[in-house]
C-alpha positions as CSV (number, residue, x, y, z in Angstrom):
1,X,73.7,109.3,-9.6
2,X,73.7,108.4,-13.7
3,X,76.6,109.0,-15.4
4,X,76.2,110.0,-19.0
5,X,79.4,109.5,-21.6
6,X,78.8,111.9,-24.7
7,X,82.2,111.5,-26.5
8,X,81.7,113.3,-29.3
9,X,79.2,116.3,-27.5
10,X,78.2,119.5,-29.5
11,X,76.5,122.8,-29.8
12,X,72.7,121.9,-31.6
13,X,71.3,124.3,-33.2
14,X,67.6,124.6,-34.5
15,X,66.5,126.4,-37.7
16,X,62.7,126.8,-38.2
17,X,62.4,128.2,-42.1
18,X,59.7,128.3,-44.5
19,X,59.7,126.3,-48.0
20,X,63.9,125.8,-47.8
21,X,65.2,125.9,-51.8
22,X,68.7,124.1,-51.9
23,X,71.3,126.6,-54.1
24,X,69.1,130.0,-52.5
25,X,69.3,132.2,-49.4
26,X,67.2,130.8,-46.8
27,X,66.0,133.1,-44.2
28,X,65.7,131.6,-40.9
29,X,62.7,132.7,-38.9
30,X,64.4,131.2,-35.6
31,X,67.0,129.9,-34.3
32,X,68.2,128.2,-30.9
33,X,70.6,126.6,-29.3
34,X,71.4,124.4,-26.8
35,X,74.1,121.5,-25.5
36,X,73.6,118.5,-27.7
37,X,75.0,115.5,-28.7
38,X,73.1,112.0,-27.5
39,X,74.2,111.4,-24.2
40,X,73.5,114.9,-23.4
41,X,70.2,114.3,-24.5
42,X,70.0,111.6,-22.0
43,X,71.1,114.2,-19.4
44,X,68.6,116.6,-19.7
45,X,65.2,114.9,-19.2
46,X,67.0,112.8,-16.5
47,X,67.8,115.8,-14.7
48,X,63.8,117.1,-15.5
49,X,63.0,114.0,-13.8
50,X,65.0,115.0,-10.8
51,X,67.9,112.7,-11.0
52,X,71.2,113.1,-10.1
53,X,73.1,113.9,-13.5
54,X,77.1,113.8,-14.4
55,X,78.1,114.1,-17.8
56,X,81.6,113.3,-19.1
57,X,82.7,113.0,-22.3
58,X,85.0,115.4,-24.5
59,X,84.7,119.2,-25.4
60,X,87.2,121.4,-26.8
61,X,87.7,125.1,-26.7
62,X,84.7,128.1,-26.8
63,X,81.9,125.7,-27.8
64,X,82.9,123.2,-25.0
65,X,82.8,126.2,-22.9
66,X,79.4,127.1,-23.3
67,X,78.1,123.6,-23.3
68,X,79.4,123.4,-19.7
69,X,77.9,127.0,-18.8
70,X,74.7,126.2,-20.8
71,X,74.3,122.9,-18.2
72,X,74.4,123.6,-15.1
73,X,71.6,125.7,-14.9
74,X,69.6,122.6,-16.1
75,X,71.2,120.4,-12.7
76,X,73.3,119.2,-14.6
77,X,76.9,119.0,-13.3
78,X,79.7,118.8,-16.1
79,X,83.0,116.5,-15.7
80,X,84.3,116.6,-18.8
81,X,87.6,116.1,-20.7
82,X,89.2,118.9,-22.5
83,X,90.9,119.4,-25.6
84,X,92.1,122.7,-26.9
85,X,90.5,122.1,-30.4
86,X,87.0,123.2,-30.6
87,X,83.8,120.9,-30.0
88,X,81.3,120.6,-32.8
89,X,78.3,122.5,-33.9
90,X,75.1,119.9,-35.4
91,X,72.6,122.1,-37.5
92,X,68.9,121.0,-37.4
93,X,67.3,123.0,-39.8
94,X,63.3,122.8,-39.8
95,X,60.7,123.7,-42.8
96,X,57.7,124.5,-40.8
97,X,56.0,124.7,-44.2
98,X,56.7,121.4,-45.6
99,X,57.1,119.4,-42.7
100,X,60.9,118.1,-43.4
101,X,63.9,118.1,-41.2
102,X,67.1,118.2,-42.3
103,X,70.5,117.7,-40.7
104,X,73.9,118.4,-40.7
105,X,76.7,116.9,-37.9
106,X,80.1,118.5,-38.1
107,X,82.8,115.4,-37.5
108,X,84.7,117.5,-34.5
109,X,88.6,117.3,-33.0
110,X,90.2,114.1,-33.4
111,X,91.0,111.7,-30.1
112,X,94.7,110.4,-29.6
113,X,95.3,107.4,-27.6
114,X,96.9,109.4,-24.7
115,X,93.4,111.6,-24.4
116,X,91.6,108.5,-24.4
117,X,93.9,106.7,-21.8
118,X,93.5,110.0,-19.6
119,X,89.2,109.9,-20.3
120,X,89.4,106.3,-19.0
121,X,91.2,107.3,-15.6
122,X,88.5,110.2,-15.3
123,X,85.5,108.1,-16.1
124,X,86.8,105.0,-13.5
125,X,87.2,107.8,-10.9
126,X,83.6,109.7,-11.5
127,X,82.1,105.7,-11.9
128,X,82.9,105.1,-8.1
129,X,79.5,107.3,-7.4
130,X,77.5,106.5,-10.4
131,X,74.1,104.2,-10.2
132,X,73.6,104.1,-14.0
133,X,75.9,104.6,-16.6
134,X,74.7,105.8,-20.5
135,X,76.9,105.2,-23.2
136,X,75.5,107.5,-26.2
137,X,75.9,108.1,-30.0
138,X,78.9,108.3,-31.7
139,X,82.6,108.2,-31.1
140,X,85.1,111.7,-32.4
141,X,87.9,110.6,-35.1
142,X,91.0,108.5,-33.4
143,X,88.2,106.1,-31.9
144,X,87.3,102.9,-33.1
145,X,84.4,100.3,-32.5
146,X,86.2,99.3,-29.3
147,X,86.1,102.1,-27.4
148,X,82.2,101.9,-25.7
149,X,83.7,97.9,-25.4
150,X,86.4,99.2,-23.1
151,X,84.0,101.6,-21.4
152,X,81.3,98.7,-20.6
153,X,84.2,96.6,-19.4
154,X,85.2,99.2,-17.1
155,X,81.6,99.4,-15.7
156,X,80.8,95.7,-15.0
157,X,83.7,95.2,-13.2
158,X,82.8,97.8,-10.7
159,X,79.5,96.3,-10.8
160,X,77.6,99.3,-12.1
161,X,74.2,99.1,-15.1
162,X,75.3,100.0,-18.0
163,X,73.1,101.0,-21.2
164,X,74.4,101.2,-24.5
165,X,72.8,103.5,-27.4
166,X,75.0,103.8,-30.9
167,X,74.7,102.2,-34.3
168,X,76.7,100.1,-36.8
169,X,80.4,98.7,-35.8
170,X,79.9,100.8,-32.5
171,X,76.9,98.9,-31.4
172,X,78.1,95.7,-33.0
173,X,81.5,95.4,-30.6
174,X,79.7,96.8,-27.9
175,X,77.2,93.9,-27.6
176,X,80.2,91.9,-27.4
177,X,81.0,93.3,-24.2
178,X,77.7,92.7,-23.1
179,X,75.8,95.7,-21.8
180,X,72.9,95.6,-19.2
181,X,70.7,97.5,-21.9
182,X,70.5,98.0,-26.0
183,X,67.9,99.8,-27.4
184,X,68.3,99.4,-31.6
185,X,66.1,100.3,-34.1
186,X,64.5,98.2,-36.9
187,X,67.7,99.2,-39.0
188,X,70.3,98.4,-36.1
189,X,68.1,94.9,-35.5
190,X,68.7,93.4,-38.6
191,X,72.1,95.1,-39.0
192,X,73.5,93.0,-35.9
193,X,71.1,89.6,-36.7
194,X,71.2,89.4,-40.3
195,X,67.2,88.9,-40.1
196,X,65.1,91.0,-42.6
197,X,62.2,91.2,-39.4
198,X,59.6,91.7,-41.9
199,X,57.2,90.4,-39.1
200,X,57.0,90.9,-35.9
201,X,57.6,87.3,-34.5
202,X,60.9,87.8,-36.4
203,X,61.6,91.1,-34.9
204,X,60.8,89.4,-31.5
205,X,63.3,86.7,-32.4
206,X,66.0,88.9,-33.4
207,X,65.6,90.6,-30.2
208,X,65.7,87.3,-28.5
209,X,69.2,86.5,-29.7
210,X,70.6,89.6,-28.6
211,X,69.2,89.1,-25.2
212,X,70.7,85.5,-25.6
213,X,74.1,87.2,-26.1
214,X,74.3,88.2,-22.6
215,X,71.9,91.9,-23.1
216,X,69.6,91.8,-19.9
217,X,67.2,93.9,-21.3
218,X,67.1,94.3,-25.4
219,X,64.2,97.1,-26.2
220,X,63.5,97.7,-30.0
221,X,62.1,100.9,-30.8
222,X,59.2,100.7,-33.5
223,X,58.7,104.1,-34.0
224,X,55.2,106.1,-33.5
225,X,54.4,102.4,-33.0
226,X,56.3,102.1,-29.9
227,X,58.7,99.6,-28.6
228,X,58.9,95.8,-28.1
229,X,61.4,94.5,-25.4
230,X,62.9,91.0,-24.4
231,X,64.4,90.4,-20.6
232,X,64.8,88.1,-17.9
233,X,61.7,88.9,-16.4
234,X,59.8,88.6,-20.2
235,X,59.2,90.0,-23.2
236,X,56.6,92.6,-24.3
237,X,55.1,94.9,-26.5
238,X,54.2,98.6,-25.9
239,X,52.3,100.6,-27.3
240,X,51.9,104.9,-27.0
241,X,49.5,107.1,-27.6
242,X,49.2,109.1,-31.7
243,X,50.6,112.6,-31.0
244,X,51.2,115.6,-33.1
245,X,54.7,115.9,-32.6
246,X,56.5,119.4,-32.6
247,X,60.2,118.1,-33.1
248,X,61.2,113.7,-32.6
249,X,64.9,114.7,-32.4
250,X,66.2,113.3,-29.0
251,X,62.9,111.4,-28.5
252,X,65.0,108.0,-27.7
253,X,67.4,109.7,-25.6
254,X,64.5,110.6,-23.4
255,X,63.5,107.1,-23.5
256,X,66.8,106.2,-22.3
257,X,66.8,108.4,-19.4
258,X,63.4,107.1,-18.5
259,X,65.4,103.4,-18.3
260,X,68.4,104.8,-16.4
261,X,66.0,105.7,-13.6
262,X,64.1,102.8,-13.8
263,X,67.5,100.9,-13.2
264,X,69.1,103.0,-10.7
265,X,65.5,103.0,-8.7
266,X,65.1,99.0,-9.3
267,X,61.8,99.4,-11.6
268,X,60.4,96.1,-13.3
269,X,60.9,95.9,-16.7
270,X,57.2,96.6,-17.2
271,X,57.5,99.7,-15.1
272,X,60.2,100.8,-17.1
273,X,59.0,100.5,-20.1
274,X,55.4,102.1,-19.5
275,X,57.5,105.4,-18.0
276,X,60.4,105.6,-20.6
277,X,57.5,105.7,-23.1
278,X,55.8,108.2,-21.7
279,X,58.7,110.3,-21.5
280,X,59.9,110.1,-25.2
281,X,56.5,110.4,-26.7
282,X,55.9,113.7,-24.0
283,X,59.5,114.8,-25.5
284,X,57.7,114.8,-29.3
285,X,55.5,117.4,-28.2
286,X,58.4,120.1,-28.0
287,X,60.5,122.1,-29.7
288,X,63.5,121.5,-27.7
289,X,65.3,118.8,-28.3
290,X,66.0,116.9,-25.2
291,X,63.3,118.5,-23.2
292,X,59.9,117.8,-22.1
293,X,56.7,119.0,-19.5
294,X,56.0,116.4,-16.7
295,X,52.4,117.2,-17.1
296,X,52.8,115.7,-20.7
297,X,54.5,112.8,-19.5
298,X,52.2,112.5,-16.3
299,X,48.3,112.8,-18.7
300,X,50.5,109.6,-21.4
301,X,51.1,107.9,-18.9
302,X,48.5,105.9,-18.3
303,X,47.7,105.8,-22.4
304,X,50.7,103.9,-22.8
305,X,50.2,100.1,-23.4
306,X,52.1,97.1,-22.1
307,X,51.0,94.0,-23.6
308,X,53.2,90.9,-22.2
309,X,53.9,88.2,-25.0
């Protein structure tokens, strides 16, 4: 079973409009919505894939109500923490004419230390059963830095894979507590390395010291250019196939549930990496965020590169 952690979860919705003008009415052609937030992002193509998928986190009031009711007919079984307050809505507005996305997260409820201390003794219970645990995105208000450090604590004692996805402080103090897997962009590299990884021997490098750290498996994403990763059984480069992608939104979530697999079925790195890819750049072809056609994934497939170095 994999175990996804989405602490701060939300409604994401998806605006498609045509030339946007800031200060104007904007009519939106279309609009959907669906469960979002990164971890449930994780959950979705995992559960595509035909894994076993719990997802715990927090949710609060109407909205958290629907993102329950809006997962299980996706396979998805929800075990999350309640709070009255409601959970957040994250706006993903579209201009199909000139090609730019635009975002806008809501911050949602605020977290006290009791509601965290009562998450924790949910999340050891539900980790007795789990394969793979994914910790994903960011934390709600009342959390700090050290919460995903308390979380991969929690998992390593009981002996269970655990793969980390955030950014800034949150990813910094989580390496601490060494993961089994991060997966940073070029941003997050030289944010925890202090290397500009101009090149990329010195993006190699950089991923090298994390690995150092304690990080099993350290996978960089480079973007339409794919992904370089260091581990103990070696480093490598990957390359995917040019696409015209639909919608990239939730593309490395997908490539995070293509790892959680990998883990929880005992893949090689090399494996791993060569089906992850294929699943995030299949993703890019849809609308849906977090969603993606096996046959997509299954004609990449054997496009995608792996180049040991």
């Amino acid at each position: 079973m994999i175990l996804t952690v989405t602490l701060n979860a939300a409604i994401d919705k998806r605006y498609v409009v045509e030339n946007a003008k800031m200060g104007e009415v904007n009519r939106v052609r279309k609009c959907s919505c669906c469960p979002g937030g990164k971890g449930l992002n994780v959950s979705k193509p995992a559960a595509i894939l035909g894994a076993k998928v719990v997802a715990t986190g927090f949710i609060g009031g109407h909205a958290g109500s629907y993102i329950e009711e809006a997962l299980r007919p996706l396979g998805i079984t929800p075990a999350f923490y309640h709070m009255a307050e409601e959970s957040r809505s994250c706006i993903n507005i579209w201009d199909s004419v000139n090609h730019v996305q635009t975002e806008y997260l809501e911050p949602g409820f605020t977290i006290g230390d009791g509601d965290f201390r009562a998450f924790l003794g949910k999340f050891t219970a539900l980790l007795q059963k789990a394969d793979v645990v994914t910790l994903s995105g960011s934390v709600p208000r009342g959390l700090d830095g050290s919460a995903y450090q308390v979380l991969i604590r929690i998992c390593k004692d009981a002996g269970k894979s655990v793969i980390l996805d955030t950014s800034g402080e949150l990813l910094e103090m989580g390496i601490e507590a060494r993961p089994t897997m991060v997966k940073p962009n070029m941003d997050e590299i030289r944010m925890l390395t202090g290397r500009r990884c101009d090149h990329f021997k010195d993006i190699l490098h950089a991923a090298g010291e994390l690995h150092a750290k304690g990080v099993k498996i350290v996978v960089v994403s480079l973007g339409g250019d794919g992904a370089l990763a260091v581990s103990d059984e070696g480093s490598y480069r990957v390359r995917v196939p040019k696409v015209n992608a639909v919608n990239t939104v939730g593309c490395g979530d997908s490539m995070i549930a293509g790892f959680a697999l990998g883990l929880g079925g005992g893949l090689s790195v090399r494996e791993m990496l060569r089906r992850a890819s294929a699943i995030s750049t299949a993703a890019a072809l849809r609308e849906e965020t977090g969603f993606f056609v096996k046959e997509d994934m299954e004609r990449i497939y054997p496009l995608v590169e792996i180049e040991e170095i």
